[in-house]
N, C-alpha and C positions, 0 to 999 in steps of 0.2 A: 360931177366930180368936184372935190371941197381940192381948188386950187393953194388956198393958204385962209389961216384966220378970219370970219369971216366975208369969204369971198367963195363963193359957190355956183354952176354955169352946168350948160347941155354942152356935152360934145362930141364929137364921133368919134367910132372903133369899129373896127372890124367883127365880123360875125365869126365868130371861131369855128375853127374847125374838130372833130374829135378824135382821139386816139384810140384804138383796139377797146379800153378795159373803161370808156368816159362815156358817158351819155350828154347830150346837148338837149337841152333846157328852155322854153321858151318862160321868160318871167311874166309873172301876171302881175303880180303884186309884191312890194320889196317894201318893208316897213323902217322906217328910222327909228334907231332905239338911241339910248343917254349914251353913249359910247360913241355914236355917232355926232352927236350935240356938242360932247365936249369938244370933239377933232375938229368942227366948226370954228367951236371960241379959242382954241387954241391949247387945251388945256388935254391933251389927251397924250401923255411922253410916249405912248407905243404907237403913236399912228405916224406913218410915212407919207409925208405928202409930198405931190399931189396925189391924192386917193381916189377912188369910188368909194364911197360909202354901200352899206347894205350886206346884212347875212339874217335877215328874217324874213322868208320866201312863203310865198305861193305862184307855182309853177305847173306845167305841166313836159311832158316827154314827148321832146320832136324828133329824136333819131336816138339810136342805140350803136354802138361800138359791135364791132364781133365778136369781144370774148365777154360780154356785159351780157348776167345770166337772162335765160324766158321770162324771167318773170315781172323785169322790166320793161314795160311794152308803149310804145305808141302811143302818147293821148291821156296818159295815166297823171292822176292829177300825183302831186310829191310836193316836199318840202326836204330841206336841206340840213346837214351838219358840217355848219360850217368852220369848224375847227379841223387843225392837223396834228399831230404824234407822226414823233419821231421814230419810235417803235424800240430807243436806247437808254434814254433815259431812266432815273430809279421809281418815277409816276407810271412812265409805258410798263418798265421790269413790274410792278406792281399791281398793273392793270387798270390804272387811274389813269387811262388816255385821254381824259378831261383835263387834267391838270398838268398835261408834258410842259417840260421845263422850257421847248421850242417850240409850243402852239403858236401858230401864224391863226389870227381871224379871218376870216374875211372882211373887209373893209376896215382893218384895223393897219394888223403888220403885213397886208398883203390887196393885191387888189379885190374889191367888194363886187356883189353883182347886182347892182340899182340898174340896171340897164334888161338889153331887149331878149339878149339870147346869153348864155353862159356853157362851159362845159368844164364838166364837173365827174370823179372817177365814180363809178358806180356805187362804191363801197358809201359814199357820201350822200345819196339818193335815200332819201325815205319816204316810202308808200301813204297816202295820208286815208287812201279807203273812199269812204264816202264824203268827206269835211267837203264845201265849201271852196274852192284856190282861194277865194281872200280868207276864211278863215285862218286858214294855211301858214299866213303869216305871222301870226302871233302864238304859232305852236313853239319855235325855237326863246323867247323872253317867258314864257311859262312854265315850260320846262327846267329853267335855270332856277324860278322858286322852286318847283318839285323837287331839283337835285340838294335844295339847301334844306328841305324838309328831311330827306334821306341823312344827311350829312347829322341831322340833330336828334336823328334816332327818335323818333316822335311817337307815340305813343297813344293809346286815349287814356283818361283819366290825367289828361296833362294841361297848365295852364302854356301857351303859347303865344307868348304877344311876338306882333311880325307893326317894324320900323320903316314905313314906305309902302303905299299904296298902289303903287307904281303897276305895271305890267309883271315885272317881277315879283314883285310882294302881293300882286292877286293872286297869281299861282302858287305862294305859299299860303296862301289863304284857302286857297283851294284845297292845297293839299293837305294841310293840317287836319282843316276841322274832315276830309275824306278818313282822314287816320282818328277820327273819335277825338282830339283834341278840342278843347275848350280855346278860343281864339281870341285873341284881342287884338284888333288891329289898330294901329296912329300913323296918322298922318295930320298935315297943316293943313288939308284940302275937306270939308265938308261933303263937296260929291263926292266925292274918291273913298271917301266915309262912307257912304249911303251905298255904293255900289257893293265893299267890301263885307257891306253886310248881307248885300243880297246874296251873295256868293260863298255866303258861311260863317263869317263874323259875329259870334254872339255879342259883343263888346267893343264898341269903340271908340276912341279918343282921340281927340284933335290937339295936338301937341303945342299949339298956340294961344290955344284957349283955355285950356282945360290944366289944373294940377293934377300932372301927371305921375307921381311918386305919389300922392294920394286915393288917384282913381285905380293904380292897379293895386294899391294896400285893398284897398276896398272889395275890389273884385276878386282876388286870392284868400282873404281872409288875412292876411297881414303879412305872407310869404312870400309876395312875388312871383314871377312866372317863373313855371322849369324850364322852360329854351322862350331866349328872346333873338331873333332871325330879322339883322338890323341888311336894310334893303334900299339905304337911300344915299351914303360913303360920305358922311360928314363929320366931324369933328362932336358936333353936339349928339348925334344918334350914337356913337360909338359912344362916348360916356353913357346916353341913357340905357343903351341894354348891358352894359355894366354895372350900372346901380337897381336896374326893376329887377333884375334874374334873380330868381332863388337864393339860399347858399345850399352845396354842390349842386346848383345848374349849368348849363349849357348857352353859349353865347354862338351863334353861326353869325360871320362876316360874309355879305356877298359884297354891299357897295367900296367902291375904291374914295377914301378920302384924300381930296386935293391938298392937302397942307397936316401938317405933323396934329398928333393929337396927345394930350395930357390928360393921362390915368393917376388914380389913386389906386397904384398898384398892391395897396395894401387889401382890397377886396378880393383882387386874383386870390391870395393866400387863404385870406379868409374865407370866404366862402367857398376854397375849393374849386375852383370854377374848372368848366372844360370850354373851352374856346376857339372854336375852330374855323378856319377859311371854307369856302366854297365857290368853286370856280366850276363856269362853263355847265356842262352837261351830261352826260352819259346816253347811251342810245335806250337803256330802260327809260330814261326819263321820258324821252320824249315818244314813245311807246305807250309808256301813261299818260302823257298829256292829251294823246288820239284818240284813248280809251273814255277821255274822261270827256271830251268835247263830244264825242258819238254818242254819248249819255241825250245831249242834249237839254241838259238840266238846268245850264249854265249862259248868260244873257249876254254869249260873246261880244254880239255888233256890238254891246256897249264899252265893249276894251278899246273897238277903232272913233276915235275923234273926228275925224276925216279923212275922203281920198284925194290926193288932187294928181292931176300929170306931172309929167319929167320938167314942162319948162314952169311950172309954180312951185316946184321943189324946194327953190331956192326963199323965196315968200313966205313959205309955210316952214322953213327954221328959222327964220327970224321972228315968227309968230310966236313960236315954241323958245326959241334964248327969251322973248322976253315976258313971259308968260309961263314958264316950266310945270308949276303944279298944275296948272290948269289942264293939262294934255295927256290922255294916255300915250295914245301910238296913231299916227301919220303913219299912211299908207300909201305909197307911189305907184300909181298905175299903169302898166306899159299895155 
């Protein structure tokens, strides 16, 4: 549990019980993602503490509810959606139950499930097939690139630069160059580089090193990319995929930036741009994500950094606050 700022601890709860329409859950694997990191440093306005952290699962099925259909059985390995909808809202009236105006995360606006047993309503339960349980866990931060590919209408024959290498910005990596797109991935991190290319990246640059308003003239041919899919919520990435995108290209937001950002909002105009948010996930996404891991194509162990148990939990985000780029995904093991 992230008691306050970092200050994080083991402590007891009860094993829950479930209701008619809930299945209970034994956790195998619970990943900490940036959302979780922030709530740490303190910097995270929608998390309520004290929290549990944790909504990137690998699980399996200890018990079933009675009106919880056949086909959730016993033993069955799963992963979770851990978002809720309202079902009133004009995102639910729209069918954008990703984006309800009252999403509760898990581990966010509500309690997380980093712990041993959870219950959870069926409806939230997703089957993972044959994956791995620890694979499991890095199906929900994959999917959230998949949904920001979706959000950018992607294409082949398209240039694609993706802002963050992250867990998130692999799986838009993933999913781009899946969609025929020409990829250019950045980040500040050289592995995170290396890896993005094994995973489809024809291109890529280190935003540290390298001039990077030069390296994509280069690579486009002097156009810039059509969707640049900024994935890291900073101040300086929000400008950069403002200035490398095309004119009429496509900008997708997924990271959240901590502190106000300053545009030359004369480009909006000019170039036309379309610019849009991308939140959370949809149940296609993470359907593709299963589809695409059962490929086997893809050199997942190298997404997990390490595992450690419940009482090094707290060691290994302090590893991570101070060391950020260096780490995919931390995986807690119960």
């Amino acid at each position: 549990m992230i008691q306050a700022p970092f200050k994080m601890g083991v402590t007891e709860i009860e094993k829950p019980e479930i209701k008619a329409d809930e299945v209970l859950v034994k956790l195998k694997y619970v990943g900490f993602c940036g959302s979780d990191l922030n709530t740490y440093r303190g910097r995270n306005p929608m998390a309520k503490m004290p929290v549990i952290p944790g909504h990137e699962v690998g699980a399996v099925i200890e018990e079933v509810g009675s009106d919880v259909p056949e086909e959730f059985t016993k033993g069955m390995v799963v992963t979770l959606n851990p978002y809720t909808n309202c079902g009133h809202c004009t995102s639910c009236r729209n069918n954008r139950f990703n984006a309800c105006q009252h999403n509760e995360t898990l581990g966010v606006q509500r309690q997380g499930v980093m712990c041993e047993y959870a219950a959870m309503p069926w409806t939230k339960i997703i089957p993972a097939g044959n994956i791995p349980v620890r694979s499991c866990a890095i199906i929900e931060p994959m999917s959230v690139g998949f949904h920001a590919v979706s959000r950018a209408q992607v294409v082949d024959d398209t240039f694609v630069m993706i802002l963050g290498c992250g867990m998130v910005g692999l799986g838009a990596v993933i999913r781009a160059a899946e969609r025929g797109a020409t990829v250019i991935a950045a980040d500040i991190d050289d592995e995170k580089l290396v890896i993005a290319k094994e995973v489809g990246a024809k291109y890529v640059i280190n935003t540290l090193t390298d001039d990077v308003h030069k390296r994509v003239q280069e690579i486009t041919g002097g156009n810039g990319a059509d969707v640049v899919i900024e994935a890291v919520g900073s101040p300086g990435t929000y400008v950069m995929a403002v200035d490398e995108v095309c004119f009429t290209g496509t900008v997708v937001c997924i990271g959240y930036a901590q502190s106000e950002v300053s545009f030359q909002t004369k480009l909006f105009v000019q170039k036309e741009l379309d610019i849009r948010g991308s939140r959370n996930a949809t149940p296609s996404d993470f359907r593709a994500v299963i589809n695409c891991i059962n490929t086997g194509k893809f050199p997942i162990d190298k997404f997990i950094s390490y595992v450690v148990k419940p009482e090094d939990a707290e060691n290994a985000m302090m590893e991570w606050n101070e060391t950020p780029g260096k780490i995919f995904r931390i995986l807690v093991e119960f």
